[in-house]
N, CA, C and O of each residue as an XYZ file, in Angstrom:
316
protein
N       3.132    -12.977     -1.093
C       1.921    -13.047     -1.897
C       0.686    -13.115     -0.992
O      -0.364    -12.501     -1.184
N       0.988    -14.034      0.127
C      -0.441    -13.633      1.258
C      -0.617    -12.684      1.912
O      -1.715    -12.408      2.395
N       0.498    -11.942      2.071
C      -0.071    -10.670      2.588
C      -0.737     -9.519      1.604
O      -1.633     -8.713      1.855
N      -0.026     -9.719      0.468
C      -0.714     -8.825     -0.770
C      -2.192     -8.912     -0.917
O      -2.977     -7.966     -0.965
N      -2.534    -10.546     -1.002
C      -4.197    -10.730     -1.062
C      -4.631    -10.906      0.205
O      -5.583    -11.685      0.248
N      -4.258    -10.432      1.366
C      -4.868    -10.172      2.285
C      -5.554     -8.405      2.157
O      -6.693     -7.942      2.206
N      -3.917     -7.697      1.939
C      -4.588     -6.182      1.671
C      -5.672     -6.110      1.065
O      -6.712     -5.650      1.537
N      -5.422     -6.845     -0.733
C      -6.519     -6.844     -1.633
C      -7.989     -7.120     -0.967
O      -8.989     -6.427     -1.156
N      -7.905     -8.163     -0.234
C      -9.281     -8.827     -0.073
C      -9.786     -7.920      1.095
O     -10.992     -8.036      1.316
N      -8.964     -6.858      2.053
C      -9.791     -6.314      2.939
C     -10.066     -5.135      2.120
O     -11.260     -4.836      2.129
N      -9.169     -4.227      1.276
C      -9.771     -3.389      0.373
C     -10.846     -3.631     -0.427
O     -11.564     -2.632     -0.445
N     -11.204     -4.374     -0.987
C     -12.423     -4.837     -1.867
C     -13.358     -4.996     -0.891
O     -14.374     -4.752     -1.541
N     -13.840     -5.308      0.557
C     -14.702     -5.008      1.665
C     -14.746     -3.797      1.414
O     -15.630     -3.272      0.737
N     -13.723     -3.167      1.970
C     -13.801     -1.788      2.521
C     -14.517     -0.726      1.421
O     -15.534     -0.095      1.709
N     -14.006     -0.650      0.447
C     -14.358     -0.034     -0.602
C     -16.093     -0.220     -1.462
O     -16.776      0.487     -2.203
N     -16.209     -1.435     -0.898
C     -18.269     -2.013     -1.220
C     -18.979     -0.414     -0.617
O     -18.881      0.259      0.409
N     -19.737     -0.316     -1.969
C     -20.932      0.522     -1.882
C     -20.073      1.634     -1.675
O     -18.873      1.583     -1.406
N     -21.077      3.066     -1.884
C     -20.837      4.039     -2.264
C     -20.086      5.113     -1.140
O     -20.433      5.222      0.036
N     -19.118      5.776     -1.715
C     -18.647      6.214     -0.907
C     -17.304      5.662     -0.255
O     -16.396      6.417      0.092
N     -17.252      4.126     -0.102
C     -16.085      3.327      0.571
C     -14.765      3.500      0.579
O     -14.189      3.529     -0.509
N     -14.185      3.615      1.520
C     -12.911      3.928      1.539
C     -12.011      2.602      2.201
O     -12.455      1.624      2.802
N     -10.403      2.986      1.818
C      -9.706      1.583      2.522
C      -8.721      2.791      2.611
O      -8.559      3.737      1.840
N      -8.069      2.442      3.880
C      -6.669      3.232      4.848
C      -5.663      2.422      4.776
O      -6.105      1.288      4.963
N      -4.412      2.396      4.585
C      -3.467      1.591      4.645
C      -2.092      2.274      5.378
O      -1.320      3.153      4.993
N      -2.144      1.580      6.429
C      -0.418      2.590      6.957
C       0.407      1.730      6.390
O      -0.014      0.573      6.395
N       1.684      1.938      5.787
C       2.849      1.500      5.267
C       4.041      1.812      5.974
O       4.397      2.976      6.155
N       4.769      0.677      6.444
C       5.994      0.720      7.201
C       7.280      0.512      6.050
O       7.272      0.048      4.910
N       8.036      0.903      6.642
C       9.276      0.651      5.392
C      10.538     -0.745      5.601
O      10.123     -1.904      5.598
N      11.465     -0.564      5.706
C      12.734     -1.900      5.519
C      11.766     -2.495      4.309
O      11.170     -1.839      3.453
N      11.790     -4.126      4.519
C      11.972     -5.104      3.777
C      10.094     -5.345      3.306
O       9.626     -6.330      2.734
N       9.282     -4.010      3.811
C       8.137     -4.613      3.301
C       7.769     -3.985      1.798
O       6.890     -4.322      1.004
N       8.985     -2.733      1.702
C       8.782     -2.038      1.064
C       8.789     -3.038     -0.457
O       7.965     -2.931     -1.364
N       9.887     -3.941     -0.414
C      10.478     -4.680     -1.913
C       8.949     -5.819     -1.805
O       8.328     -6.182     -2.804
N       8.787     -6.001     -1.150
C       7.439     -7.332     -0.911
C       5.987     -6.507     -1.544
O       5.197     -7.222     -2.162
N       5.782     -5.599     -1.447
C       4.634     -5.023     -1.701
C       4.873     -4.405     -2.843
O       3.863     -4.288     -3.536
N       6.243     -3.786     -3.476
C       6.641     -3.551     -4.508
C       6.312     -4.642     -5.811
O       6.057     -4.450     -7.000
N       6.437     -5.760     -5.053
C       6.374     -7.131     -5.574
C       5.020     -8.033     -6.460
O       4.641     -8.424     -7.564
N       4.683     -7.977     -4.946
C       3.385     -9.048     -4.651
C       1.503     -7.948     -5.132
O       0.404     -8.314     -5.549
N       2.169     -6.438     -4.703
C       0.807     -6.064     -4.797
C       0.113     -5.479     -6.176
O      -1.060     -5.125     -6.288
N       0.814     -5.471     -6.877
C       0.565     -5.408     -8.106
C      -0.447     -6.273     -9.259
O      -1.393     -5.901     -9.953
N       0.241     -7.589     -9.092
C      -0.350     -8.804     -9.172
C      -1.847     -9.250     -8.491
O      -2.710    -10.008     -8.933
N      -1.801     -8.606     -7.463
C      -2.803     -8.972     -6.605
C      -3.762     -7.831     -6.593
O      -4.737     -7.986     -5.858
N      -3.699     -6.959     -7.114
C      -4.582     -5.681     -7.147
C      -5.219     -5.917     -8.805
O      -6.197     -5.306     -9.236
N      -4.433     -6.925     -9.575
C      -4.422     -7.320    -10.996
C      -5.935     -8.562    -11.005
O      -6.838     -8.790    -11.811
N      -5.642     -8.978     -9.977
C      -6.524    -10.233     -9.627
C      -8.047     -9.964     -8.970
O      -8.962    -10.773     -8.813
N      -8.005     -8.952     -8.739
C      -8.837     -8.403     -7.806
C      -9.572     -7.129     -7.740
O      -9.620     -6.422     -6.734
N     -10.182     -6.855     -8.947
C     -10.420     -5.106     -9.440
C     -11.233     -4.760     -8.478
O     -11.217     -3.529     -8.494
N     -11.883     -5.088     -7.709
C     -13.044     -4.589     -5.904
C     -12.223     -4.011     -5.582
O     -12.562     -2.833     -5.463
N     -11.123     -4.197     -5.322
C     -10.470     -3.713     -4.687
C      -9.488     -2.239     -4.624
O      -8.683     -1.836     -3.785
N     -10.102     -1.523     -6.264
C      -9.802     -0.103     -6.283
C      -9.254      0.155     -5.714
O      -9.472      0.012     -4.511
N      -7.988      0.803     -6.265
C      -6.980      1.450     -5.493
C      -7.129      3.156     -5.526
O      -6.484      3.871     -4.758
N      -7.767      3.511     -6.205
C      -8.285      4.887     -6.532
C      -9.472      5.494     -5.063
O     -10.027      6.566     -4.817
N      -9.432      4.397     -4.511
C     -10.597      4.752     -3.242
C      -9.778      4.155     -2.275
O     -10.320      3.573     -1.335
N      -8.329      4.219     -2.373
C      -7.341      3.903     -0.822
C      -6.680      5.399     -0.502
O      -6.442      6.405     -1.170
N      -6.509      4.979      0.928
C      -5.952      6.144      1.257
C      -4.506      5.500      2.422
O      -4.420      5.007      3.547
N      -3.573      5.894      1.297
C      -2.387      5.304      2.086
C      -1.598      6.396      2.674
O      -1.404      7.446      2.061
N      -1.049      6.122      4.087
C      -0.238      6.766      5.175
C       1.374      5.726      5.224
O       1.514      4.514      5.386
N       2.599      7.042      4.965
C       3.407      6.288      5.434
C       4.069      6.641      6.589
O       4.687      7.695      6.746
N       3.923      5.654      7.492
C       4.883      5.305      8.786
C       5.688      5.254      9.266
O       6.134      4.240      9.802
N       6.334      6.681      9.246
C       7.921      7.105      9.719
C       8.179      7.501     10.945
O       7.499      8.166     11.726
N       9.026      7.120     11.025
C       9.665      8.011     12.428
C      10.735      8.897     12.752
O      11.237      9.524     13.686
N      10.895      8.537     10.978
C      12.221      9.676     11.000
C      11.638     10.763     10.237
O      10.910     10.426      9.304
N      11.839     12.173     10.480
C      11.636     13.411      9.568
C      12.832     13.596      9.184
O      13.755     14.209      9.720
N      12.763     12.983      8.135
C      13.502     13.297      6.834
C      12.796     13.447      4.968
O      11.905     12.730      4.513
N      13.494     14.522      4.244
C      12.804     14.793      2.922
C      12.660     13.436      2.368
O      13.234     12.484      2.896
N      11.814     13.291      1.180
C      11.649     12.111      0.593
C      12.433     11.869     -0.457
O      11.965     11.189     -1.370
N      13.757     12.362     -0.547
C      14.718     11.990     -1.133
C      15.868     11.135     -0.146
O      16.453     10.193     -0.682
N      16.052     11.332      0.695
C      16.764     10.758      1.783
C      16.761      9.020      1.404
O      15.958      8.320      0.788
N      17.889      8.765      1.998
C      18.073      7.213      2.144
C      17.016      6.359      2.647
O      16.548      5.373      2.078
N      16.540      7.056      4.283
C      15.980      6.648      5.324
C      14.532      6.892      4.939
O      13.888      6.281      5.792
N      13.667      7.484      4.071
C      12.402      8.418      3.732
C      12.015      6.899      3.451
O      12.512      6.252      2.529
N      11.017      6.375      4.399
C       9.656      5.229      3.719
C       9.470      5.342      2.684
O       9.814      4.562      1.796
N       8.480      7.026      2.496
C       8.181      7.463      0.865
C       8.774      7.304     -0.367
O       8.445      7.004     -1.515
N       9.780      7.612      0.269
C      10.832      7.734     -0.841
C      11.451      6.263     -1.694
O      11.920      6.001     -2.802
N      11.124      5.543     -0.434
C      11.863      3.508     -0.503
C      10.686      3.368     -1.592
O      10.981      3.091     -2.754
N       9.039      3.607     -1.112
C       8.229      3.516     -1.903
C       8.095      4.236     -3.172
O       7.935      3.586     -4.205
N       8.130      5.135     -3.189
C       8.353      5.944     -4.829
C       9.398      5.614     -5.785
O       9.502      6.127     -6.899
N       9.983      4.942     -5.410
C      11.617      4.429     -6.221
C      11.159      3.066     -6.463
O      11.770      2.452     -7.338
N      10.034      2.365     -5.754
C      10.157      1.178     -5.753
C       9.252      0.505     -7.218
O       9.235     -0.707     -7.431
């Protein structure tokens, strides 16, 4: 949950005034079920923090399709 309203609270900076954007790289294993979790709630708590003005990257190292076991994306899109 603190890392969720940590994202939240630097997105709602980032995103102030016109134009604002927030970047987020996303790693996969066990952060995937935590953010699945926690950020929902916390993006619920926190409307600054527009998610419509993020721009999320996920952080692989494997090239594999996003159906794959191993696909970040994929951990995230299922999640």
């Amino acid at each position: 949950a603190a890392l969720a309203r940590l994202v939240t609270e630097a997105a709602a900076e980032a995103v102030r005034g016109e134009g604002g954007r927030f970047s987020l790289g996303l790693s996969g294993g066990s952060l995937v079920e935590l953010l699945a979790r926690e950020l929902p709630p916390a993006l619920s708590a926190a409307p600054a923090a527009d998610p419509a003005r993020w721009l999320v990257a996920f952080c692989d190292e494997r090239l594999v399709p996003p159906e794959h076991p191993e696909s970040t994306y994929g951990a995230y899109r299922v999640s």
